[in-house]
C-alpha positions in Angstrom: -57.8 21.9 90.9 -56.2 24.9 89.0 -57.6 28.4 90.1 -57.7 31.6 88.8 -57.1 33.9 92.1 -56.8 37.3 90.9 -58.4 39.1 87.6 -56.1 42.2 86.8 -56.7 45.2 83.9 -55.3 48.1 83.8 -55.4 50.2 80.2 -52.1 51.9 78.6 -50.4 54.9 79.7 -46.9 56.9 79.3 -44.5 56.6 81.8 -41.3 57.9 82.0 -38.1 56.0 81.6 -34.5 56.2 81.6 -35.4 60.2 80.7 -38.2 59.2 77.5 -41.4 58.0 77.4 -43.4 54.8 77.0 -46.3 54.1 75.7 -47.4 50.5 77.5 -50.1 48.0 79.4 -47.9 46.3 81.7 -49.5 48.0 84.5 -52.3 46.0 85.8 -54.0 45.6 89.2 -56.6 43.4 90.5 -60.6 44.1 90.2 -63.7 42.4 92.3 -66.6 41.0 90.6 -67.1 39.2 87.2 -65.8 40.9 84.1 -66.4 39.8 80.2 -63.3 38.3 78.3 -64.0 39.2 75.0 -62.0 37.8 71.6 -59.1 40.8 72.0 -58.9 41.3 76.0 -60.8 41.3 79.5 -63.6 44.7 79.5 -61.4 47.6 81.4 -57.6 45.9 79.8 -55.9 47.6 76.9 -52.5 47.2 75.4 -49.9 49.3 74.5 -47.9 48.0 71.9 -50.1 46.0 69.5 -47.1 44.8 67.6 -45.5 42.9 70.4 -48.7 42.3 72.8 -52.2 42.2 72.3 -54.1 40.2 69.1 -56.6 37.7 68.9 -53.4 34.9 69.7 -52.5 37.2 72.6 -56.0 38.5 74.5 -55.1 37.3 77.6 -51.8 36.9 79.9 -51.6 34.4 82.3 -49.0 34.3 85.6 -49.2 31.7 88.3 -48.9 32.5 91.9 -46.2 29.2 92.5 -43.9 31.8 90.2 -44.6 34.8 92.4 -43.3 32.7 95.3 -40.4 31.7 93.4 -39.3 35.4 92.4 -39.9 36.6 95.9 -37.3 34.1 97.1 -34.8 34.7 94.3 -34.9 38.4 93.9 -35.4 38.9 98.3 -38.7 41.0 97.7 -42.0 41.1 99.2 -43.8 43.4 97.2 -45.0 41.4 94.1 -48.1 42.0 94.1 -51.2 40.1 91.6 -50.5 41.6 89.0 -46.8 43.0 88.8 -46.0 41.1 86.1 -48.5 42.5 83.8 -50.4 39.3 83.8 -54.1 39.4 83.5 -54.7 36.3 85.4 -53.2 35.6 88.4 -53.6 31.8 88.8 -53.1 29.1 91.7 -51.8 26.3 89.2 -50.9 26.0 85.1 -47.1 25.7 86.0 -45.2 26.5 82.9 -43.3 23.0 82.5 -47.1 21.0 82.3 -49.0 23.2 80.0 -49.1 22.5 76.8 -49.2 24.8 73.7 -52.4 24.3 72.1 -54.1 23.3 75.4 -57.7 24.0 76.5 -59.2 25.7 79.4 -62.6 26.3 80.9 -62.7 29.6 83.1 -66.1 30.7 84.8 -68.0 31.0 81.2 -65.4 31.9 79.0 -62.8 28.8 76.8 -59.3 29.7 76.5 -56.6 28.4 74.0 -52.9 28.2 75.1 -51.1 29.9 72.1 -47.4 31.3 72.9 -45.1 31.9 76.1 -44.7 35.5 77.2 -42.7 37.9 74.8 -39.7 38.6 76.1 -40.1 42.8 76.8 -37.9 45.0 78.8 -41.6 46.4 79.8 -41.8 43.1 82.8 -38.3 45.1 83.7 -39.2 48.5 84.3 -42.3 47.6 85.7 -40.7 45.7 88.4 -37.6 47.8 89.1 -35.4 45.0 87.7 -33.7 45.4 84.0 -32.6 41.6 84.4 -36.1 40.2 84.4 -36.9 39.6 80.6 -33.5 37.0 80.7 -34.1 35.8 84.4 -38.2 34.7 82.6 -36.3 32.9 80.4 -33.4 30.8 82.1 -35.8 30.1 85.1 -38.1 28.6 82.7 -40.9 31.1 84.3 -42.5 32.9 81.3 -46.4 32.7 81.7 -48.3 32.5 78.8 -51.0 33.9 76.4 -54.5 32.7 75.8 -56.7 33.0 73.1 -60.0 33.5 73.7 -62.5 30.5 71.6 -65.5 31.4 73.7 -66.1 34.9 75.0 -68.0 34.6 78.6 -67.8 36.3 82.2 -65.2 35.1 84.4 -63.5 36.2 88.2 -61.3 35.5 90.7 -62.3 32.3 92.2 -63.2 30.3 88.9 -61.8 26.9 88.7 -60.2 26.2 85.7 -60.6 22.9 83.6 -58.5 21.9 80.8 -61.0 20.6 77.9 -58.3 19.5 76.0 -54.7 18.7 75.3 -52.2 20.5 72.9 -51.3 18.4 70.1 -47.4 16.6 70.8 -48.1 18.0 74.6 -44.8 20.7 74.3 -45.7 22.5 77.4 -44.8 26.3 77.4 -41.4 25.9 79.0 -40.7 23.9 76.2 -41.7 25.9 73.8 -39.9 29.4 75.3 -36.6 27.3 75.5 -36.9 26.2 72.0 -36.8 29.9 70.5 -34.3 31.5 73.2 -31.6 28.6 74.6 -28.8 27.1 72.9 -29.0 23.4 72.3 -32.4 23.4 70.3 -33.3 19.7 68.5 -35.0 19.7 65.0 -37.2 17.0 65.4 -38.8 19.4 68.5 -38.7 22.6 65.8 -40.7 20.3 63.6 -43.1 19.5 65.9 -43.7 23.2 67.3 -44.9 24.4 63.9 -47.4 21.3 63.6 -49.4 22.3 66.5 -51.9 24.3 65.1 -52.3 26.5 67.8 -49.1 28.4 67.7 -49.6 31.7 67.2 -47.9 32.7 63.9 -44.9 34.8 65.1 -44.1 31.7 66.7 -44.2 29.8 64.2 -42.4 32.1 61.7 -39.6 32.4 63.8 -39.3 28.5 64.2 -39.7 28.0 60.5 -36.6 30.5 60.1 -34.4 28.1 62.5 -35.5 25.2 60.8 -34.6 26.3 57.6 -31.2 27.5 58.7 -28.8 24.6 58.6 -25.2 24.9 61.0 -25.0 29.2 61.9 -22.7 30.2 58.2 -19.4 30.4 58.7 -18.5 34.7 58.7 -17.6 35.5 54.4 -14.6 37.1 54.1 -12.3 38.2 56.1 -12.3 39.5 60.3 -11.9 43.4 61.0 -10.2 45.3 58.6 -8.3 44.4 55.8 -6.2 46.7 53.2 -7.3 46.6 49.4 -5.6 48.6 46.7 -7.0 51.3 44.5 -7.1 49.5 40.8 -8.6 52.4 38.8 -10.9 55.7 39.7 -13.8 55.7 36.9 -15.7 59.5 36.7 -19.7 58.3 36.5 -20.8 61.8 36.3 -20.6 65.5 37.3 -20.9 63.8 41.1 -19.9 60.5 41.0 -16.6 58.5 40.9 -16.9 55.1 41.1 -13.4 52.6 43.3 -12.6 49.6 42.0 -10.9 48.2 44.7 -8.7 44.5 44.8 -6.5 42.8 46.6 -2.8 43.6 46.6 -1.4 40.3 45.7 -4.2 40.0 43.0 -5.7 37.2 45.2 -9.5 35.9 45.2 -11.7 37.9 47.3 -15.2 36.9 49.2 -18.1 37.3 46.1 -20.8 39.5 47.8 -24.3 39.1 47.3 -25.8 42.1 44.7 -26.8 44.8 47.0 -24.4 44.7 50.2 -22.2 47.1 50.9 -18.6 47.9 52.2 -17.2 49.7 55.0 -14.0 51.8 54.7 -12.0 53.3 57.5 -10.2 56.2 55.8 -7.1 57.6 58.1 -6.5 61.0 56.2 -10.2 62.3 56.4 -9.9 63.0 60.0 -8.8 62.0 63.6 -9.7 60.0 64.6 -10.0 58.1 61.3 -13.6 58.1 60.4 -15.2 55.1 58.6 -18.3 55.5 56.0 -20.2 52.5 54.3 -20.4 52.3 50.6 -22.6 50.1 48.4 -21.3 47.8 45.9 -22.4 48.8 42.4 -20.9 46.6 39.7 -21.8 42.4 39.2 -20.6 40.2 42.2 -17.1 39.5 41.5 -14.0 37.8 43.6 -11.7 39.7 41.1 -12.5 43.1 42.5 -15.1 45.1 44.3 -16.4 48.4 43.0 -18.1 51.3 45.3 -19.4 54.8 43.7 -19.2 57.7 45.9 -20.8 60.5 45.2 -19.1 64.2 46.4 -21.0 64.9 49.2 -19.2 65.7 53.1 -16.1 65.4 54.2 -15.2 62.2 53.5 -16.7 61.7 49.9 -15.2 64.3 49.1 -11.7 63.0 50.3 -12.3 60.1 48.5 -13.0 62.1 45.7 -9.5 63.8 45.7 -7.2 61.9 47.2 -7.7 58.4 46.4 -5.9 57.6 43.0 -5.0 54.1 41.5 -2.3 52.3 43.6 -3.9 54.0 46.7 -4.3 51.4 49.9 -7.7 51.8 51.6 -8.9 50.1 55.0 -11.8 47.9 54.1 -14.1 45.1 56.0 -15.6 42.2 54.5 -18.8 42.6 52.6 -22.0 42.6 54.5 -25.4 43.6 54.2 -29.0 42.2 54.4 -30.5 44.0 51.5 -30.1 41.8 48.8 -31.8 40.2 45.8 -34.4 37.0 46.5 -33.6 34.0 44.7 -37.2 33.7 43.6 -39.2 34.0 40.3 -41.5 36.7 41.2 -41.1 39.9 39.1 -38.5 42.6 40.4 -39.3 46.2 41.2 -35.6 48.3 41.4 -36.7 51.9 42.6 -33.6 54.1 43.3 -32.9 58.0 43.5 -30.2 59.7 43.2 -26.9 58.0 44.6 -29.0 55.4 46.0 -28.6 53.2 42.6 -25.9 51.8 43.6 -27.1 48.6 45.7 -29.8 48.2 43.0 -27.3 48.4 39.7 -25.7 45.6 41.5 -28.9 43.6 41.6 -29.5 44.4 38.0 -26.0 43.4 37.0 -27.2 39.9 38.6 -30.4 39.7 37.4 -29.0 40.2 33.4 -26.1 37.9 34.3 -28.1 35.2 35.3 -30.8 36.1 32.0 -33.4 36.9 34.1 -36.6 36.0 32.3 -39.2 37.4 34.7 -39.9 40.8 34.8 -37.7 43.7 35.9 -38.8 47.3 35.9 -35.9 50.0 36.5 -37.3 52.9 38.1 -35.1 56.0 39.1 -34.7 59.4 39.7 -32.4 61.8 39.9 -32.0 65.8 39.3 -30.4 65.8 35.8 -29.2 64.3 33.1 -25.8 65.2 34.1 -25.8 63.8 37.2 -27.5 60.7 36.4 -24.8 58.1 36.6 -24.6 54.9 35.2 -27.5 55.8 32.5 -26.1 54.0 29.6 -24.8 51.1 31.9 -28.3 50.3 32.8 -30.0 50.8 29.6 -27.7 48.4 28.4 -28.2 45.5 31.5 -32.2 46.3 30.7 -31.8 45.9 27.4 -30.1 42.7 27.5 -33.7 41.0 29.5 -36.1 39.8 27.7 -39.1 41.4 29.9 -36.7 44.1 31.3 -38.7 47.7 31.6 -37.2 51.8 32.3 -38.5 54.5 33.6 -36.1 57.5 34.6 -37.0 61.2 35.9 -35.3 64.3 36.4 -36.7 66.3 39.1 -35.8 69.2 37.9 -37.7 69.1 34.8 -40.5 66.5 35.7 -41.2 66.7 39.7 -40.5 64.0 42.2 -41.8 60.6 41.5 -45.7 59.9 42.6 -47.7 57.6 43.2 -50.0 58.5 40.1 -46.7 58.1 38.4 -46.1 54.6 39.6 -49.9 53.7 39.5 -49.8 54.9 35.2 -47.1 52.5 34.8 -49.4 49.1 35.8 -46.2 47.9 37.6 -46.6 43.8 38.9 -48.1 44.2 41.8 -47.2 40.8 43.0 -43.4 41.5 42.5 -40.7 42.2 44.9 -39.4 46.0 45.3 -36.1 46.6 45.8 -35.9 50.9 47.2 -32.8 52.9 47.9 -32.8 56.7 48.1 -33.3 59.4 51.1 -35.6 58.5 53.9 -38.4 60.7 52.8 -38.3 59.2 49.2 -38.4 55.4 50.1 -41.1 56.3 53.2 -43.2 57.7 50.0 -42.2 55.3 47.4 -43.0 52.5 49.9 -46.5 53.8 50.7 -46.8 54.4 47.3 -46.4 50.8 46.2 -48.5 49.5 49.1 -51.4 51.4 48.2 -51.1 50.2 44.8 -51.4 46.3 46.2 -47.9 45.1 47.0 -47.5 43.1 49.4 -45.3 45.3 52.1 -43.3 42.5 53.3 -42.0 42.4 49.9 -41.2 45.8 49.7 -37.3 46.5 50.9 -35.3 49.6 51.8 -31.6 49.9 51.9 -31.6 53.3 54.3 -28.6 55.4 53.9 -26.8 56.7 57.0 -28.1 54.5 60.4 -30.2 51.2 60.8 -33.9 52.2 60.7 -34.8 51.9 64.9 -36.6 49.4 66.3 -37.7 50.8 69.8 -41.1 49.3 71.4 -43.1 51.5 73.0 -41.3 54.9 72.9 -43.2 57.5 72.0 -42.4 61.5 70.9 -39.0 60.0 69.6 -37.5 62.7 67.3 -34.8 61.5 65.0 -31.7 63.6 65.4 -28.4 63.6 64.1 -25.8 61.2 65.6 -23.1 63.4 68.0 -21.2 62.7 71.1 -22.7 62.1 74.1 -23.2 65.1 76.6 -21.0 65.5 79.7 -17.2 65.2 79.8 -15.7 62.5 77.3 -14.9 59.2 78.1 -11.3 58.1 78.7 -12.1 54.4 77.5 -11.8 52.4 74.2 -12.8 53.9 70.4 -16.2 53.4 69.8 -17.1 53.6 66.1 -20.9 53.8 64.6 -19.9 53.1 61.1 -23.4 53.9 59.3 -23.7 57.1 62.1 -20.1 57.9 60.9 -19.2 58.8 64.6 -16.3 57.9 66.7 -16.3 58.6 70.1 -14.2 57.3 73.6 -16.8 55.1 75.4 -16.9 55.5 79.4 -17.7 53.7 81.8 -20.6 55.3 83.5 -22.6 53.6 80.5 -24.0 50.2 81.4 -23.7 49.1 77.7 -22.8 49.7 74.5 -26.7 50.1 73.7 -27.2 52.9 76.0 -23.7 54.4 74.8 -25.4 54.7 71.3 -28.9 56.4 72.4 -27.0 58.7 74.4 -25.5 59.8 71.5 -28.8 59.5 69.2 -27.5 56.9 67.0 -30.5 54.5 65.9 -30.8 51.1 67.5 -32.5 48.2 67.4 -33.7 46.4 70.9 -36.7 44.7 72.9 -35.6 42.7 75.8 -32.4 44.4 76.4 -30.7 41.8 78.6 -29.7 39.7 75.5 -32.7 37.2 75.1 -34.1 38.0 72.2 -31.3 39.1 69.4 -33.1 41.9 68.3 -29.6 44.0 69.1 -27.7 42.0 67.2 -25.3 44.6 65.5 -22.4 43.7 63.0 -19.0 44.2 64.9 -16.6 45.1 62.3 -13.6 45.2 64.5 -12.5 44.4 67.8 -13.7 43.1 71.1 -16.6 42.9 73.2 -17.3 41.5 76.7 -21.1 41.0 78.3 -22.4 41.5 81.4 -25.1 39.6 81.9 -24.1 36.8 79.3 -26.6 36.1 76.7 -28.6 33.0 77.1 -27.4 32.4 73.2 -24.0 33.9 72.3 -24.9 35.8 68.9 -23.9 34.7 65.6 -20.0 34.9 64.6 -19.2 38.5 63.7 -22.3 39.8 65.8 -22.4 41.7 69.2 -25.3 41.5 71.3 -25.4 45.6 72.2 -27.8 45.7 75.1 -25.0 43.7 77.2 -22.1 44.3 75.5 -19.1 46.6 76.4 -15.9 47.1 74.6 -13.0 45.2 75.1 -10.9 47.8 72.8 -11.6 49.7 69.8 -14.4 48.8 68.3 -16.4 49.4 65.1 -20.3 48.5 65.1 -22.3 48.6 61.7 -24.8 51.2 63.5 
């Protein structure tokens, strides 16, 4: 008979790390007597991080003492305590590989629901001393899982624990955590995951997402970089210049998708040669590929005054993830200032294809003089049949508002397409929320870095991308294409990931030990080599930052 041997809360708190702070629940310790489980967690538990722990599918984590054992024996330690792992019941029992998602247990008064394996979180790491743990969880098929609470009672340590019932298809939580983070995953199991009802919804969203992606897409275009020649240089406005770039030999090139971007490495702006990203502005086209700059730094303005038709830049393939839905739902294009660019591409897609839904063109900028591309996308709005303007000029009208947005009865069960500075998109986005869309169908295209995705960390001030203190490194060219920052890497850095914090360039990470894919990062050019190796080697094209280090030169899309 199952047991639950230890019942362990403990509420958040900071902690240092790694010289910042974080915000988390991992740390719990064992209590006596009976304590009430209620529908979000045990009286006296709290978490830290509601977006990755914690929820009505996520009250309660379970660990089983046969697991301790097993990582006591692996790791050589013999201080795993009840409770290091952050679980909230310690239990003799419930091994991983026999119970099942969706499955049922009786504990003192309380019924639990088996809804997800553990979330693979650097948090189990740094709690235990050991950065390898989130991957080690995962290829020792030791996760633990969560509970939902479906009848909220007393319970403590000594409880037996009876399953009431048994998870539809009985795919037991090893199962399950193998499906989403090892190689080798089957279709028919994917299809039976998102029929047990119990998932919890992440779960199934991210399951949905592999089932609907057929064999990984072959890379578009071309690897590294490639030269293209300068066709013509067309004046937009008092600020703008827009490149039409094509191939030498007049061949085909890759057709983008409206609203991705290209990233040049320009030799004469600097050394060593920076590289800047550049949206594409005109209609997908394999012909040629057309970027507008506007004069504004170093190399802008080099493009600006140096590049002239005939001129050979240094370009990679198109890329991007802000583009245009294939759907029906009305479109919302919010731009300001040079931040039309990925969303004129759209709208050169959406009057191509005749668009018959509605499209509402909404942009600012400071004056009519520098408003580039105004008759081009009166003339693309025109063309639609339910196509709709709206264009501002700061310096005779104010910024765009919300009131502004709310006169113009926009469809609030559209899709909005945003590009601008951070501060307008973080106001236009609130804006349009407020107003009733839906956020996950509101999308941002940030200039400059990737918008962070750090768990936890708290007080984290934003600052601008520079080298990293101490003497430079003697190692391989590391290039942040979207930071615009080139720097020698060295080797006292365990990975490229904590190469880029140390030189504040935003980045994207949870498990960092290459589980979960949230590092993925476009590599642009050159090579990488990990240490530990991913469970899953990333997509073709992608490096997996947290456990990556260059090879030689490299260029990353951060």
């Amino acid at each position: 008979m199952a047991r639950l041997v230890s019942l362990n809360v403990g509420m958040p708190q900071d902690v240092p790390w790694q010289g910042r702070t974080v915000h988390t629940g991992i740390f719990k310790y064992p209590v006596e007597g009976r304590r009430l489980v209620r529908r979000l967690n045990v009286d006296g538990d709290g978490q830290g991080d509601l977006g990755g722990h914690g929820g009505e599918n996520r009250a309660v984590l379970v660990y089983q003492r046969q697991s301790y054992e097993h990582w006591r024996r692996f790791l050589g330690r013999d201080d795993l305590e009840d409770g290091r792992f952050g679980e909230n019941f310690t239990v003799d029992g419930l091994p991983d590989d026999e119970v099942h998602i969706g499955d049922r247990f009786r504990i003192g008064e309380a019924e639990f629901e088996v809804t997800q394996p553990r979330v693979t979180c650097f948090r189990v790491g740094m709690r235990l001393g050991e950065p390898r743990m989130p991957s080690l969880l995962v290829a020792h098929h030791r996760p633990g899982f969560y509970l939902r609470v479906i009848t909220e009672g007393h319970v403590q340590a000594g409880d037996e624990i009876v399953r009431t019932r048994t998870g539809r298809h009985e795919l037991t939580v090893a199962d399950i955590d193998a499906l989403l983070y090892l190689p080798g995953r089957d279709r028919d199991t994917l299809r039976k995951a998102l029929d047990v009802p119990a998932l919890s919804p992440g779960w199934q969203g991210s399951f949905r997402d592999l089932l609907a992606a057929e064999e990984p897409p072959a890379p578009r275009g071309w690897s590294g970089f490639r030269p293209l020649r300068v066709a013509r240089v067309v004046p937009e406005s008092t600020t703008v210049d827009s490149l039409h770039l094509a191939a030498d030999d007049g061949a085909p090139l890759p057709r983008p998708e409206p609203g991705q971007y290209l990233t040049l490495r320009v030799p004469g702006a600097g050394d060593p040669a920076p590289v800047r990203s550049y949206s594409l502005s005109a209609a997908p086209s394999d012909r040629e590929y057309r970027i507008s700059v506007k004069r504004d730094g170093v190399v802008s303005s080099y493009l600006h005054t140096h590049l002239a038709a005939g001129a050979v830049v240094d370009v990679a393939a198109p890329r991007g993830e802000f583009v245009l839905a294939e759907d029906d739902r009305p479109v919302v294009l919010v731009s300001a200032g040079i931040g039309v660019t990925p969303v004129l591409a759209m709208l050169h897609a959406l009057a191509a294809n005749r668009a018959s839904r509605e499209v509402w063109w909404l942009h600012t900028t400071r004056t009519a003089a520098e408003h580039a591309f105004a008759a081009e996308a009166h003339r693309l709005l025109a063309s639609l049949p339910h196509g709709h303007e709206h264009i501002r000029y700061t310096a005779e009208n104010g910024r765009l508002t919300r009131e502004t947005l709310s006169a113009l009865d926009l469809p609030v069960d559209g899709t909005a397409y945003l590009c601008g500075p951070d501060a307008f998109m973080t106001a236009m986005r609130d804006s349009l929320v407020s107003l009733g869309f839906d956020p996950t169908r509101v999308h941002s295209e940030l200039f400059g870095g990737v918008s962070a995705i750090n768990p936890g960390l708290t007080g984290v001030v934003r600052k601008t991308p520079h080298p990293p203190a101490g003497a430079a490194g003697t190692g391989p060219a590391v290039t942040f294409a979207r930071s615009g920052l080139t720097v020698p890497w060295s080797d006292g850095y365990p990975s490229l990931l904590e190469f880029a914090e140390a030189c504040d360039v935003p980045t994207r990470w949870s498990c960092r030990t290459g589980v979960c894919h949230t590092c993925a990062t476009p590599l642009l050019s050159g090579r990488v080599r990990y240490d530990p190796d991913p469970l899953e080697p990333p997509a073709p094209g992608d490096a997996l930052v947290c456990c990556a280090r260059p090879q030689d030169d490299v260029v990353l899309d951060l």
